[in-house]
C-alpha positions as CSV (number, residue, x, y, z in Angstrom):
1,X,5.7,-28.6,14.1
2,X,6.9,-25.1,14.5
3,X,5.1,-22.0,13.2
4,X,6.6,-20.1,10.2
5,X,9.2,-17.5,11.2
6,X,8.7,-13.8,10.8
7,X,10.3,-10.8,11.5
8,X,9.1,-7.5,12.8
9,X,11.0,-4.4,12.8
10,X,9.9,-0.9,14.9
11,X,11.3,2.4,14.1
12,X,10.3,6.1,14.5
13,X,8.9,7.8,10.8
14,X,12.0,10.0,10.3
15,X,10.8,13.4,8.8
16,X,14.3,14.6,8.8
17,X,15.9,13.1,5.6
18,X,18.2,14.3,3.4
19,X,16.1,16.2,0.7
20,X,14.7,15.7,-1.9
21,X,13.6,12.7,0.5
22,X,10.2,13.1,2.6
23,X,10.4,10.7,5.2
24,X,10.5,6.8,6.0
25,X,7.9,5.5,4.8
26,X,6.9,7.6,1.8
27,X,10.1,6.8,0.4
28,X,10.3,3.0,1.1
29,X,6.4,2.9,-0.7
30,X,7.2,5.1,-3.2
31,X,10.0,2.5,-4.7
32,X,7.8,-0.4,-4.1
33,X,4.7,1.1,-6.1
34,X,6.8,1.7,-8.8
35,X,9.6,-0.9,-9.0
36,X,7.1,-4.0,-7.1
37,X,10.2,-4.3,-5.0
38,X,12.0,-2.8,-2.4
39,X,14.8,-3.7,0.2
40,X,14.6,-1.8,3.5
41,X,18.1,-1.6,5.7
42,X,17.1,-1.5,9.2
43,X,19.5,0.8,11.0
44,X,21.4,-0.5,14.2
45,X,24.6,0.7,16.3
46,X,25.4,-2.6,17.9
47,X,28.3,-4.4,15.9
48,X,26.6,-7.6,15.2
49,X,23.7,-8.4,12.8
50,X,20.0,-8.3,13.9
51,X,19.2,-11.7,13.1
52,X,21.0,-14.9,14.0
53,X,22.6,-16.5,11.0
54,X,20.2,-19.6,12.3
55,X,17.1,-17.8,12.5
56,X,18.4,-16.1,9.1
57,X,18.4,-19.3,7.7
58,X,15.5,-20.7,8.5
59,X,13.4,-17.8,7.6
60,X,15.5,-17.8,3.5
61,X,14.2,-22.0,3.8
62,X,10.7,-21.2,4.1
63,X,11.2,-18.5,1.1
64,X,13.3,-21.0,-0.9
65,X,9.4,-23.6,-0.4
66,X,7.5,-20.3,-1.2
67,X,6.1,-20.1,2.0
68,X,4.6,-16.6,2.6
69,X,7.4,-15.0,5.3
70,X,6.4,-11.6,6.2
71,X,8.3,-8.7,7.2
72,X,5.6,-6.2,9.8
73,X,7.1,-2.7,10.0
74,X,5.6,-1.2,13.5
75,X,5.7,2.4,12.7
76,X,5.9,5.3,15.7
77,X,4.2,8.0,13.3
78,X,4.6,11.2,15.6
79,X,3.0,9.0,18.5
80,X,0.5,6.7,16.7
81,X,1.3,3.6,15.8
82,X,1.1,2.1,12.4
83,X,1.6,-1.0,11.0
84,X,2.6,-1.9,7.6
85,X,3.6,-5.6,6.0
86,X,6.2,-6.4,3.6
87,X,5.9,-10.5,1.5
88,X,9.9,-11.1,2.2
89,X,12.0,-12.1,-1.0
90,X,14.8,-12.4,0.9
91,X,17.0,-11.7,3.9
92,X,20.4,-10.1,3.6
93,X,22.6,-9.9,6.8
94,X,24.6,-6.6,7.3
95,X,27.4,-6.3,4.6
96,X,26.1,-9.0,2.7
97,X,25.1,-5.7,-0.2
98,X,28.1,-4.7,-1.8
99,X,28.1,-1.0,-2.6
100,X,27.3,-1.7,-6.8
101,X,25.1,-4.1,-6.3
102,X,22.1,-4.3,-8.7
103,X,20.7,-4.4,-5.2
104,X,21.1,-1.0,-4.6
105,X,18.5,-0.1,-7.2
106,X,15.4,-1.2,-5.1
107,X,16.9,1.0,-1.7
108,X,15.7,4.5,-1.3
109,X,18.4,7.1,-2.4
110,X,18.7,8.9,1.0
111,X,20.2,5.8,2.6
112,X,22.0,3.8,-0.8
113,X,24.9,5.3,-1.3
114,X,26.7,4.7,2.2
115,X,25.4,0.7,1.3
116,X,28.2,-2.0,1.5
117,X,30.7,1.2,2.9
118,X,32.5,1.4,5.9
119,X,29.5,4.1,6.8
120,X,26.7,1.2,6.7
121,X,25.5,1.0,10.0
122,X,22.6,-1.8,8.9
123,X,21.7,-4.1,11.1
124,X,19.4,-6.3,8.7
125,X,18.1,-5.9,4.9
126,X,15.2,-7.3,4.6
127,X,14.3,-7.4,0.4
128,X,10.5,-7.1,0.0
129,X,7.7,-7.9,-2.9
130,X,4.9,-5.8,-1.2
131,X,4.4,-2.6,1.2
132,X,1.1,-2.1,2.4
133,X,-0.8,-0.5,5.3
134,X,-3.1,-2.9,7.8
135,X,-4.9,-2.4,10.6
136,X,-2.6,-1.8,13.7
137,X,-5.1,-3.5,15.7
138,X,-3.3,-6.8,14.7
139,X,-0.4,-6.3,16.1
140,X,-2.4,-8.1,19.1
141,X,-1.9,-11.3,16.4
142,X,1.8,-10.6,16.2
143,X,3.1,-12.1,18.8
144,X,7.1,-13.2,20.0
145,X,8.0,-16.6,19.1
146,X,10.0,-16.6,22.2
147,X,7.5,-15.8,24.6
148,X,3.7,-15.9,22.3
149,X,3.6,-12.1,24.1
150,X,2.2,-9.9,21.3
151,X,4.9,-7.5,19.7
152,X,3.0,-4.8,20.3
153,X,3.1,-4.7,24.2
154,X,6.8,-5.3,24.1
155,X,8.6,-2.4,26.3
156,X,11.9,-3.5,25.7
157,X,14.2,-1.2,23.4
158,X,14.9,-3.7,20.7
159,X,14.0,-2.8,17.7
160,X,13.8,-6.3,15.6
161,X,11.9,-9.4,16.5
162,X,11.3,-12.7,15.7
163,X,7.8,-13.4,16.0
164,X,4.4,-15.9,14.6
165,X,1.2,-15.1,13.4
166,X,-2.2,-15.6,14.4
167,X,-4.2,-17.8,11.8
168,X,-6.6,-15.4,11.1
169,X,-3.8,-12.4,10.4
170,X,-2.5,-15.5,7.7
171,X,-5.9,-15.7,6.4
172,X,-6.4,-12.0,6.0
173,X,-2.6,-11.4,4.2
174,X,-3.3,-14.2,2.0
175,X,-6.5,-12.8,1.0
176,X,-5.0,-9.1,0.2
177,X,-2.0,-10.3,-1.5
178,X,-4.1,-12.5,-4.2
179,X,-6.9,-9.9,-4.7
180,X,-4.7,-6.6,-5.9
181,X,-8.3,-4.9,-5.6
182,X,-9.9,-6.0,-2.6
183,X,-5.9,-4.7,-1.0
184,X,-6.4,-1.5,-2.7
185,X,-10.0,-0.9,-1.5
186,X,-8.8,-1.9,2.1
187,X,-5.7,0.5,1.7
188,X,-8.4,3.3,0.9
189,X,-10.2,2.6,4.3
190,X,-6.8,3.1,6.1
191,X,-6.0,6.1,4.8
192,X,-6.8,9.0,7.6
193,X,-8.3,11.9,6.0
194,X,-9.9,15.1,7.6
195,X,-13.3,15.3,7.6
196,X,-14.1,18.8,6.4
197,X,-11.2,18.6,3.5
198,X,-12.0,20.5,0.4
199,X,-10.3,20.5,-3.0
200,X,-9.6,22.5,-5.7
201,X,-9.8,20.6,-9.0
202,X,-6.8,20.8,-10.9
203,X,-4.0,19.1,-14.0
204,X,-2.0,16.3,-12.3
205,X,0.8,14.9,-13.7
206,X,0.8,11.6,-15.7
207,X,1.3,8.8,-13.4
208,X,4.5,6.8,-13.6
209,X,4.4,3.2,-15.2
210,X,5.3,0.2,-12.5
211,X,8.2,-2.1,-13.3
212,X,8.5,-5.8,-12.8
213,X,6.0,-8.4,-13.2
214,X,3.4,-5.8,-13.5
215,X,5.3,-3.7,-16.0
216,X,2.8,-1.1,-18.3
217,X,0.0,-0.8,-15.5
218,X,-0.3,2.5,-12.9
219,X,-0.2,2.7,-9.4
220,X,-3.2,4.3,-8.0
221,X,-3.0,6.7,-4.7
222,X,-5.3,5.0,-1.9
223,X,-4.9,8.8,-0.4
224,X,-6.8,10.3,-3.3
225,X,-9.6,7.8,-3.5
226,X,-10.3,8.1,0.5
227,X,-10.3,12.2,-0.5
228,X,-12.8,11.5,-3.4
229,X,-15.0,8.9,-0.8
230,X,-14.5,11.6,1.9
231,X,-15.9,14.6,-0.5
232,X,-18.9,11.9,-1.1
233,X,-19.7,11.8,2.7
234,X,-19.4,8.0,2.2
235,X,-22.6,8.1,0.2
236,X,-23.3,6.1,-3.1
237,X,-23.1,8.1,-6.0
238,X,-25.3,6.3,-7.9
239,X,-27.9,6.2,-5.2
240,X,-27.5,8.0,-2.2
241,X,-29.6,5.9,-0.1
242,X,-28.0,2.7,-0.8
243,X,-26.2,1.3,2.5
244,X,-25.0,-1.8,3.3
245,X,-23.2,-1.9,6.1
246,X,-20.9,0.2,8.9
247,X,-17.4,0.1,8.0
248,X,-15.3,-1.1,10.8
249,X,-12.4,1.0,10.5
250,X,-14.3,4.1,9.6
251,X,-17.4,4.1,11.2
252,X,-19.0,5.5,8.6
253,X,-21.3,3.8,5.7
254,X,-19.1,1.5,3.5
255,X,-18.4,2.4,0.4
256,X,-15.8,1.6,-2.6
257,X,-13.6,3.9,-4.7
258,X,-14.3,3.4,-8.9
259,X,-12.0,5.6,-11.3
260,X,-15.2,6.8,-14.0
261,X,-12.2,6.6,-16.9
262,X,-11.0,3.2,-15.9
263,X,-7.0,3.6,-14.9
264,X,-5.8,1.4,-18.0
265,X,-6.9,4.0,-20.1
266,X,-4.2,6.6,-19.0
267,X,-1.7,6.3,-22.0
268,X,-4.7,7.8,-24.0
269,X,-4.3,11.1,-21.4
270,X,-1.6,14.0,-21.0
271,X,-2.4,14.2,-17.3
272,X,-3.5,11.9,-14.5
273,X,-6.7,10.1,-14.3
274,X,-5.9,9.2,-10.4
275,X,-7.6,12.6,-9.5
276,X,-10.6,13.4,-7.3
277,X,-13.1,14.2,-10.6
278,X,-12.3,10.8,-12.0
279,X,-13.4,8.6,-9.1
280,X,-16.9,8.3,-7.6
281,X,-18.0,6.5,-4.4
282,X,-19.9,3.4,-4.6
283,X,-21.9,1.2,-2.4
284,X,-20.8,-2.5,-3.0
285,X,-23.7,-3.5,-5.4
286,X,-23.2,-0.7,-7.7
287,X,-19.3,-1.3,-7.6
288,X,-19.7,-5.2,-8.8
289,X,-22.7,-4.2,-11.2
290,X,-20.3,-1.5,-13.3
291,X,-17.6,-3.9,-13.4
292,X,-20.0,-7.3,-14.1
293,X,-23.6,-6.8,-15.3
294,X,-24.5,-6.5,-19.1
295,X,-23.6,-3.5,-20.8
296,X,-27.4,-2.3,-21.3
297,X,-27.3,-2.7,-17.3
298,X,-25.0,-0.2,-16.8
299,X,-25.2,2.4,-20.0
300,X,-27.8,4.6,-18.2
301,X,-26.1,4.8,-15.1
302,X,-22.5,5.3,-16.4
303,X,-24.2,8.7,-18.6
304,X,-25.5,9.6,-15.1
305,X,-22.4,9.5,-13.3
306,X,-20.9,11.2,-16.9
307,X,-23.1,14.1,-16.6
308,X,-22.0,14.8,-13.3
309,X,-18.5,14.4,-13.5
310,X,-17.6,16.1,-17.2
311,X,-17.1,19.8,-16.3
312,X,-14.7,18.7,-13.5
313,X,-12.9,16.5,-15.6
314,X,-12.6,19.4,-18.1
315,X,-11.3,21.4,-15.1
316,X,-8.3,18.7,-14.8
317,X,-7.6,18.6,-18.5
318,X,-9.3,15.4,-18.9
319,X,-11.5,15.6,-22.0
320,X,-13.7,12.8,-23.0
321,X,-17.0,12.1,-25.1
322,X,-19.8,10.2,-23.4
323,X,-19.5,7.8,-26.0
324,X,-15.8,7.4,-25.5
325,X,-16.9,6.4,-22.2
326,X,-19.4,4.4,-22.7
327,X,-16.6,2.5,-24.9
328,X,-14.3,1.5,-22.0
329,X,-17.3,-0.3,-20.4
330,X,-18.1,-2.6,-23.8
């Protein structure tokens, strides 16, 4: 019995786009954060589509028996490689978008407007439910269906392969994509942040609302926790000499990102509550005890971490009482 079919698609981060674009990948997770969706078009010059209509098939069978089919997007990021995974809704061959498409909706601007035109040089859409960040040491359990070589050491210039999956890069995905905390908390260790950053507390604007399934909830910035962990030098705020372990991907003591002013609480705020003052680093204990133990558990140590958050809350625009806090934890 054959393996379940993926695709994998390499491409350089293009910091060149037209503005008020950014660049590839900001843009691409910026619509899936807020719209749970995205469709990516993966650019090609050669006349024909990317993917067999065989191969194209097969992959829209195992979606049509909602078996996770992956999309992995091998990033050259100004010479590192990064490697982010899409959960495929479906497969679109070039042309197969027509220019007013609903479709259209869920593909960054900078690129949607030539779609289903004579100017589409698209070689494959592939229409995704998720766009995260994963170690890019797995692209060693990537490898080409073809040959079992792993993607990664590929030299060839092709840009779109067919490829398996190890069983324990299955097991990890599966794990991310049914636990929306344990993926954030792993996004926040991937995020590569300077050492010696500093920050100036400040008013942040009011984060958007997501669409979709998850309609009324807020997307939090992994970026921002990892500052608000870095600023922490990984230590637990509750206790500073609580460690449990070495974090594999940062080397450093592992710890957890917890917003103070829990993020369902931001309709009651003018301003964002996804900033630096409003999250605290936390060993793994304390994390599971603020979000599990009994209320009189946690009271004293949520007026600690209070007092020593309130004037830089204030700072932010973010005013709250200690009892309103203490309120959000009942």
């Amino acid at each position: 019995m054959s393996r379940p079919l993926h695709l994998a698609l390499k491409f350089p981060v293009n910091y060149n786009l037209p503005l008020p674009a950014s660049d590839t990948i900001t843009e691409h997770r910026i619509m899936c954060e807020t719209k749970n969706r995205m469709i990516w078009g993966h650019f090609s010059s050669a006349p024909k589509s990317s993917v067999s209509e065989k191969n194209r098939q097969r992959i829209c069978a195992q979606i049509r028996e909602e078996q996770d089919s992956f999309t992995f997007f091998i990033a050259n990021n100004r010479g590192e490689r990064e490697l982010f995974v899409g959960r495929l809704n479906q497969l679109y061959d070039r042309g197969q978008i027509p220019s007013k498409s609903h479709l259209t909706s869920f593909i960054p601007s900078y690129y949607s407007g030539v779609v289903g035109t004579s100017s589409e040089q698209v070689g494959v859409f592939v229409d995704v439910s998720t766009f995260f960040k994963v170690d890019s040491k797995w692209l060693n359990n990537i490898t080409l269906e073809s040959s079992g070589q792993p993607v990664g050491e590929v030299k060839n210039a092709r840009s779109v392969f067919l490829v398996n999956i190890s069983e324990d890069l299955e097991k990890l995905l599966s794990e991310l994509l049914t636990n929306p905390e344990e993926n954030f908390q792993y996004q926040v260790e991937q995020e590569d942040v300077s050492q010696d950053i500093t920050i100036s507390d400040k008013p942040k604007k009011e984060l958007p609302k997501k669409a979709g399934k998850r309609a009324g909830s807020f997307q939090r910035d992994a970026k921002t926790s990892k500052i608000a962990i870095v600023l922490a030098k990984y230590k637990c705020e509750i206790d500073d000499t609580h460690q449990d372990f070495i974090s594999k991907t940062t080397g450093e003591n592992y710890v957890e990102a917890h917003h103070l002013i829990p993020i369902s609480n931001q309709d009651k705020y003018e301003h964002s509550i996804d900033i630096e003052a409003n999250i605290v680093s936390l060993c793994v204990s304390c994390h599971k005890k603020l979000h599990h133990a009994p209320y009189a558990n946690i009271k004293p140590i949520l007026e600690k971490l209070y007092d020593a958050r309130e004037t830089r809350l204030e700072t932010c625009e973010i005013r709250i009482t200690k009892s309103e806090l203490l309120e959000c934890y009942k």
